[in-house]
C-alpha positions in Angstrom: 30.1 2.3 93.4 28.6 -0.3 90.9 29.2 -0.3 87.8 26.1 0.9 86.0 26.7 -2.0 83.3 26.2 -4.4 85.8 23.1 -2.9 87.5 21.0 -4.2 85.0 22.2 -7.9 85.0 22.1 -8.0 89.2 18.5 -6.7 88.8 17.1 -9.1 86.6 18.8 -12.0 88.7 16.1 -10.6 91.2 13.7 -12.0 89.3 14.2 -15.3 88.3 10.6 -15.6 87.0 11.1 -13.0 84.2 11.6 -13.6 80.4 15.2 -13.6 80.2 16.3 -10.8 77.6 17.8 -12.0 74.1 19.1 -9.8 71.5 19.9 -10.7 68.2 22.8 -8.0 67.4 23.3 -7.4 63.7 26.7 -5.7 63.4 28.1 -6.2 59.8 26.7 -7.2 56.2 22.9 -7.8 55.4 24.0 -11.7 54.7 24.4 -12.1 59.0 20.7 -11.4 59.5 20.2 -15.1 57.6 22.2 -16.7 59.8 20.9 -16.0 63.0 16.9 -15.2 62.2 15.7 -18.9 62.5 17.0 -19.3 65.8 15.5 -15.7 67.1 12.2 -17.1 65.4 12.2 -20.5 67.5 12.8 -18.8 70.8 10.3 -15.8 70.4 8.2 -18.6 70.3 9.4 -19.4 74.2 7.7 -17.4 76.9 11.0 -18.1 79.1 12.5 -15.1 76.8 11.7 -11.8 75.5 13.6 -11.4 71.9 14.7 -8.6 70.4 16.8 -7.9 67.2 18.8 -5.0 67.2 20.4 -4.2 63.8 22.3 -0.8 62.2 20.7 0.2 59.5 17.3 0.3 58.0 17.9 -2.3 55.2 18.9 -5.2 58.1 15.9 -4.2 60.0 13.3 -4.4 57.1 14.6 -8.2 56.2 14.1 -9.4 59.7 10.7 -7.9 59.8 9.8 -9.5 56.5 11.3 -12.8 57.6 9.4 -12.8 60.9 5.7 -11.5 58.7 6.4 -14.8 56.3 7.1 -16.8 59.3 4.1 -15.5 61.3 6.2 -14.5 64.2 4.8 -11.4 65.8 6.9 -11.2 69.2 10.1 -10.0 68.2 10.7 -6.4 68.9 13.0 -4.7 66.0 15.6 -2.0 67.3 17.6 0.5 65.2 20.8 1.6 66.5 20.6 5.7 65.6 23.0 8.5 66.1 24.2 11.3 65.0 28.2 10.3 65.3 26.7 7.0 63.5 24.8 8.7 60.5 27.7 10.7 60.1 30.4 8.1 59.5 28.5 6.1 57.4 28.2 9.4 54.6 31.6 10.4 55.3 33.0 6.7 54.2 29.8 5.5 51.4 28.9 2.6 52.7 26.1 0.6 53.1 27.0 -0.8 56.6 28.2 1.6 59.7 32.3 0.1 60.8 31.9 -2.0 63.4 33.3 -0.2 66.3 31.7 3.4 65.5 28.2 0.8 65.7 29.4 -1.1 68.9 30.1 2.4 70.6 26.8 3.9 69.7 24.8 0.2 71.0 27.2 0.1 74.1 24.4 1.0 76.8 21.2 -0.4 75.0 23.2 -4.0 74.4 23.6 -3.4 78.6 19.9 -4.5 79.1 20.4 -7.8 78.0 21.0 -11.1 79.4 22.3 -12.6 76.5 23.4 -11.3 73.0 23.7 -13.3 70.0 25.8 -12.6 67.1 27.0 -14.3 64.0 30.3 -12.5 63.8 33.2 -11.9 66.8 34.2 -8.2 66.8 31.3 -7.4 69.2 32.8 -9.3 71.4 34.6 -6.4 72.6 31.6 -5.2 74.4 32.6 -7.6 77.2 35.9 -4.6 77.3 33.2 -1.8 77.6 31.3 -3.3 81.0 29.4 -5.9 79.8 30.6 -8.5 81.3 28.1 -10.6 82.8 26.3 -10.6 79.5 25.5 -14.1 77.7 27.6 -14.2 74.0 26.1 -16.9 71.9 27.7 -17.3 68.2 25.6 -18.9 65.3 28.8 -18.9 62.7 27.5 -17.0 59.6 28.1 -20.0 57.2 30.1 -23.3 56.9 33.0 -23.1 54.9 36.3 -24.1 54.8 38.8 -21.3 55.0 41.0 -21.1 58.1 39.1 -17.3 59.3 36.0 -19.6 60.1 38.2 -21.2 62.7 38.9 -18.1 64.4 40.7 -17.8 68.0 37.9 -15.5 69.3 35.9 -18.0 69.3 36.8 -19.5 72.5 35.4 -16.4 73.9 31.6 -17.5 73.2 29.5 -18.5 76.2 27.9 -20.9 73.5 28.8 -21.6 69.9 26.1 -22.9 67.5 28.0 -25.5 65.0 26.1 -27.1 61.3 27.7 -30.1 61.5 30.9 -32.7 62.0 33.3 -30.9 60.0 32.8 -27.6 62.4 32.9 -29.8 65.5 36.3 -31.2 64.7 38.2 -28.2 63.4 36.8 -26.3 66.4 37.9 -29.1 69.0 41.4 -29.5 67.7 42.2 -25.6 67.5 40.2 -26.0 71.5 37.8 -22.9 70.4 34.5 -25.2 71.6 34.6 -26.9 74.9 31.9 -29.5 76.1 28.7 -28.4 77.7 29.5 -25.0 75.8 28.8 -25.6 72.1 26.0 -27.8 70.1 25.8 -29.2 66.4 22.4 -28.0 65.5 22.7 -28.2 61.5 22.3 -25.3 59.0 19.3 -22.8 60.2 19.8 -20.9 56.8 18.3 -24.0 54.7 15.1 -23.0 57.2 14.5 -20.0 55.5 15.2 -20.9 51.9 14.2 -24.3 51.5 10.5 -24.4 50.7 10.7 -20.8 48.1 10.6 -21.9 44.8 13.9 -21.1 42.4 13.4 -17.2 40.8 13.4 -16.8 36.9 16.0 -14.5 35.4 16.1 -15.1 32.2 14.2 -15.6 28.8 15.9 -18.3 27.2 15.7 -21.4 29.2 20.2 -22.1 29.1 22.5 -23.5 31.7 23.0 -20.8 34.5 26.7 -20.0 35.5 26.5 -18.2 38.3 29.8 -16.5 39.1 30.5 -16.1 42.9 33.8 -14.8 43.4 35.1 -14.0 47.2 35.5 -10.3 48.3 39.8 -10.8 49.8 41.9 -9.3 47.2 44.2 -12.4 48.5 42.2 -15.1 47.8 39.3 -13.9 45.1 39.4 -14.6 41.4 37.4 -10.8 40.4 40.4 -8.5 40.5 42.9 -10.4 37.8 40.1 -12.6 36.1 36.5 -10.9 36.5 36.1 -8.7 34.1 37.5 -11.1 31.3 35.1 -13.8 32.3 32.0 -11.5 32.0 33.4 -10.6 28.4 33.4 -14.2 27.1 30.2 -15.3 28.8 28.6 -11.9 26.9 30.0 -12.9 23.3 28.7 -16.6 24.3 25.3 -17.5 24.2 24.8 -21.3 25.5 24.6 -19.6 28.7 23.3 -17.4 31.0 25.5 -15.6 34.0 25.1 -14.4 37.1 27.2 -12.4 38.3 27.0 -12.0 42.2 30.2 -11.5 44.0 30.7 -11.7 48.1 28.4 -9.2 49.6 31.7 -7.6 51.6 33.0 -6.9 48.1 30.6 -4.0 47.5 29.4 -3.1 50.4 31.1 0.5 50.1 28.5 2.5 48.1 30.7 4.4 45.6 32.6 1.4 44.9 29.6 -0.3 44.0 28.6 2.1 41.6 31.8 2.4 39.9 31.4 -1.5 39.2 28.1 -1.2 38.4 28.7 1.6 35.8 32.0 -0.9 34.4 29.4 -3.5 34.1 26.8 -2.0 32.5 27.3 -3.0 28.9 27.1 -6.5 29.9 24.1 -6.0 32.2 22.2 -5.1 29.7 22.4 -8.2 28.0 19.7 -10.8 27.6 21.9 -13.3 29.3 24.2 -11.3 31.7 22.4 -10.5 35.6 24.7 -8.3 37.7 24.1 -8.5 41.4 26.7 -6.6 43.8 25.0 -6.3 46.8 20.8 -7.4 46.8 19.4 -9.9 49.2 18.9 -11.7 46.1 23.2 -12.0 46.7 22.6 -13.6 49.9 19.5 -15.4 50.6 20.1 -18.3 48.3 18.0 -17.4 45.3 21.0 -17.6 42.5 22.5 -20.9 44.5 19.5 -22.6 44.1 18.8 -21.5 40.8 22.0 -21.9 39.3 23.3 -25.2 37.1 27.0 -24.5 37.2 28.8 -22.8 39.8 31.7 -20.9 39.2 34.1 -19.2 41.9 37.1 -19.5 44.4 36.9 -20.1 48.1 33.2 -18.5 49.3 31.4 -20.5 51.7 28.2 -20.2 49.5 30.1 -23.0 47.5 28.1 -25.7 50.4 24.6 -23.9 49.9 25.3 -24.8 46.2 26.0 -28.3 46.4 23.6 -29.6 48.9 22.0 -30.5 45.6 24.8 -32.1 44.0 26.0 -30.3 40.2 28.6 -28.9 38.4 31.5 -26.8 40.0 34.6 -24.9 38.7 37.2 -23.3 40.8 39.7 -20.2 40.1 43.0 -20.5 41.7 43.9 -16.7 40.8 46.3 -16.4 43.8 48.8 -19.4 43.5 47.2 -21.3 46.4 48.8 -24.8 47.3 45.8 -26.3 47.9 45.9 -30.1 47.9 45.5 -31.7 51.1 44.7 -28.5 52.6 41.7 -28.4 54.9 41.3 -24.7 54.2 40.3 -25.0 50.4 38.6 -29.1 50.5 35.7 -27.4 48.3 38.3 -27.6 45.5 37.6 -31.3 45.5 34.1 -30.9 44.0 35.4 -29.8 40.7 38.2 -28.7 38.2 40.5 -26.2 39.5 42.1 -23.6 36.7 44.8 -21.2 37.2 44.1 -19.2 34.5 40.6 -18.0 32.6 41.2 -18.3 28.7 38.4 -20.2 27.4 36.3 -20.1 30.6 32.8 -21.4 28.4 35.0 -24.3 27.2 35.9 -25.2 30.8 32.4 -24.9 32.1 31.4 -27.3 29.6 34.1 -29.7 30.7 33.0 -29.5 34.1 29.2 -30.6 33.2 30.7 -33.5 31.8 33.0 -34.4 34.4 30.5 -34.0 37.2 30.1 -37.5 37.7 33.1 -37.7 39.0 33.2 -35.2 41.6 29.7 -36.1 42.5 30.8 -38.5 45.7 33.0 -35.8 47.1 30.1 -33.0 47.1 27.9 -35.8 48.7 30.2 -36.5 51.4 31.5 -33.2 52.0 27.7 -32.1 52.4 26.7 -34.8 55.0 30.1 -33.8 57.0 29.2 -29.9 57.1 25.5 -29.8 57.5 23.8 -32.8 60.6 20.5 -33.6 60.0 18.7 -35.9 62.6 14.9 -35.1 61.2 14.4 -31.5 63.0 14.6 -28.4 61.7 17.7 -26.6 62.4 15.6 -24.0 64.2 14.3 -26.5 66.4 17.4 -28.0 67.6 19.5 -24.3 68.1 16.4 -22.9 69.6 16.6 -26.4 72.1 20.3 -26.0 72.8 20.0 -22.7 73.5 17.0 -22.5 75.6 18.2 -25.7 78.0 21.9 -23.5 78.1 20.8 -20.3 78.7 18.0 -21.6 81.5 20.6 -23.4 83.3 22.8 -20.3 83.3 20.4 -18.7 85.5 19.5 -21.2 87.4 23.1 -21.4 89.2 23.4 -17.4 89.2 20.0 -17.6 90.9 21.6 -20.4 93.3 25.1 -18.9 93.7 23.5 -15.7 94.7 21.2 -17.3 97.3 24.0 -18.9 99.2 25.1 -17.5 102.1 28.4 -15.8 101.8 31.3 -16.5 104.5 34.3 -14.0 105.9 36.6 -13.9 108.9 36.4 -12.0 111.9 39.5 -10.0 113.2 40.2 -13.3 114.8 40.3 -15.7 112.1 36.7 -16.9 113.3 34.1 -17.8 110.3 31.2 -15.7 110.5 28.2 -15.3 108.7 28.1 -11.9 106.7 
């Protein structure tokens, strides 16, 4: 009998004229949706496919549907993944975003329909485990940083992988997770959604902003020996103002959030102190663009800061060994402090030493993000549209050949 994951797929092959089926699977943290939006936008625009973005909660759904209104895109169909088992897990642990596995369980049969599935994370690869095997997986990478998890084995699973520029190409070819005719360097789709808003306005007294962007790993992230301290001195120190927006991931549990936010609400109150653990503000650029000074440890938000070249910091709160290696090259584009006594005094150091480090944010930004004059859009939605027509094209071939067996003799014959 055939398997009724694979029904669908075979059945759509019948028809190589139809719109080939592409959904755009949000499976984890709000911040994914801005990775892989500009490309869903480009190719609803293609009447070879039908789009669809399929996301867990309400919150994911609403973004994508406001990104698509200010883009005047009006083809995409928006899916919410509901159940009860679903609902349930999410109150029983307080968080903001379903566990990945309870989600890919309950989207199981409805990501079945598709010909091809795109996702900015790799856990959902494990739907290829639960039948859907003849399913297209296309990964758009959900940022361009340095640390070794962006360079992640699964990778080499991906039908197609989605790279912003040189740096990506050549960690990804020498740990063999890309292979030719498989991947494409197709620039930073993110800057496609962000670039032409104009920076927000926090505060009332026009001071350098700090904004404060520590990582959500207890390994690597500055917050949970130095955070609190470094909110304390900004608050008794008025040359600037401070933003305080962690990693999305570090918050993302509900209760936890509000414990922080109650811990933090002396300083929040502040004319010069803005707490963020977990808006879209957190995610969608506004406080990188925004910002004068940046101030943090090993996020990959460090690049959306310095495509426009200023002042950086860096926290080495965990003893890393750093120099020389590929994981933590960010720390080249400012001072790096093991300790935070006197962190005012060292921001104002690094304004003046910026000059310095200048060159290396330069260069480090042309090697992570290509530009060739399109839109980032453009060129994924390109890529993706000449890979994912091919594809059919040779199922549609290979299943109008003729298949061959042997008779009881040995004779070829025509089946």
């Amino acid at each position: 009998m055939e398997d009724p994951m694979l029904r669908g797929a075979t059945e759509r092959l019948a028809d190589p004229a139809a719109p080939q089926k592409i959904c755009f699977f949000f499976n984890a943290q709000l911040h994914h949706v801005l990775h892989a939006m500009p490309l869903a936008l480009e190719l609803a625009g293609d009447p070879r496919f039908a789009v669809d973005v399929m996301a867990m909660t309400q919150d994911h759904i609403a973004m994508a549907r406001d990104i698509a209104r200010r883009h005047g895109v009006s083809t995409i169909r928006f899916v919410q993944v509901a159940g009860g088992v679903l609902s349930a897990f999410t109150r029983l642990l307080g968080v903001a975003t379903p566990p990945k596995l309870v989600a890919l369980a309950a989207a199981r049969a409805q990501l079945a329909e598709y010909d091809a599935i795109v996702v900015p994370e790799r856990t959902s690869l494990l739907l290829r485990h639960f039948g859907l095997r003849r399913t297209c997986f296309i990964h758009t990478c959900h940022g361009a940083g340095d640390r070794a998890v962006g360079y992640d084995r699964r990778i080499r699973q991906f039908d197609f992988v989605l790279l912003a520029g040189e740096k990506q190409r050549r960690r990804m070819l020498e740990k063999r997770l890309v292979r030719d005719g498989h991947y494409a360097i197709v620039g930073y789709g993110k800057f496609d959604l962000t670039g032409d808003r104009p920076p927000a306005r926090l505060f009332v007294h026009d001071r350098p902003v700090v904004l404060y962007n520590p990582h959500f790993s207890r390994k690597l992230s500055s917050w949970p020996n130095m955070g609190l301290d470094i909110v304390r001195q900004f608050a008794r120190d008025d040359r600037f103002n401070l933003i305080v927006a962690p990693h999305i991931r570090m918050y993302d549990g509900c209760r936890r959030r509000e414990r922080m936010e109650r811990q933090l609400e002396e300083f929040a109150r502040l004319p010069h102190v803005h707490v963020d653990l977990g808006s879209a503000a957190s995610v969608d650029m506004t406080y990188t663009r925004m910002a004068s000074v940046y101030l943090g440890d090993v996020s990959s938000q460090i690049y959306e800061f310095v495509v426009r070249p200023r002042p950086c910091l860096f926290l080495n709160a965990h003893g890393a060994q750093w120099e020389g290696n590929a994981s933590y090259r960010h720390w080249q584009y400012g001072p790096v402090h093991d300790a935070c006594e006197d962190i005012t005094g060292k921001v104002v150091h690094a304004i003046a030493a910026h000059e310095a480090y200048a060159p290396a944010q330069r260069q480090g930004v042309e090697e992570t993000f290509d530009s060739d004059g399109r839109s980032a859009s453009q060129r994924a939605g390109r890529a993706v549209a000449d890979y994912l027509t091919a594809r059919r094209d040779k199922q549609v071939v290979s299943r109008s050949m003729p298949s061959f067996g042997f008779s009881r003799k040995g004779m070829l014959v025509h089946e």
